[in-house]
N, C-alpha and C positions, 0 to 999 in steps of 0.2 A: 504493500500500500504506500501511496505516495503521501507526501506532505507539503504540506503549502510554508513557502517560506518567503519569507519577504524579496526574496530574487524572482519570486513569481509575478508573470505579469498580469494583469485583470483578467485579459481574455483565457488564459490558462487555468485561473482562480474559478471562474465560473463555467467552463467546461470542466473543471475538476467536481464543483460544487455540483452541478447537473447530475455528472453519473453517480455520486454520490446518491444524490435524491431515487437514479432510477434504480438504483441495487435496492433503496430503501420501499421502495414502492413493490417492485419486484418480490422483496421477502415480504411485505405488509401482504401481496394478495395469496403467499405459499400457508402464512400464521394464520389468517383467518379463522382458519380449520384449526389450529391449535391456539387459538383465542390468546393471543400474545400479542392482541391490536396495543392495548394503553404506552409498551415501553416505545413501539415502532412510531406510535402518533407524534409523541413528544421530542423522540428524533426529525423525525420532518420537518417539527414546528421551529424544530432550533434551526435545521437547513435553510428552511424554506425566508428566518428572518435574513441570514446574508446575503438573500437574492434583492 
């Protein structure tokens, strides 16, 4: 996994932030079924403020 470091440029930050969100979306629709929505919600919510 990569990390964002201040050598990063915007546009690298929020295609990093993006796939992030779609890994997180991606497991959000796999948990359903194992009802592990509330930790994945509150990750997107944090993603979803640096967009």
């Amino acid at each position: 996994m990569q990390i964002i470091s201040n050598e990063t440029s915007p546009q690298e930050q929020l295609f990093f932030i993006k796939k992030i969100i779609r890994k997180i979306k991606g497991q959000r629709i796999k948990s359903l079924q194992k009802k592990q929505v509330p930790l994945l919600a509150i990750i997107e919510r944090m993603s979803l403020n640096y967009l």
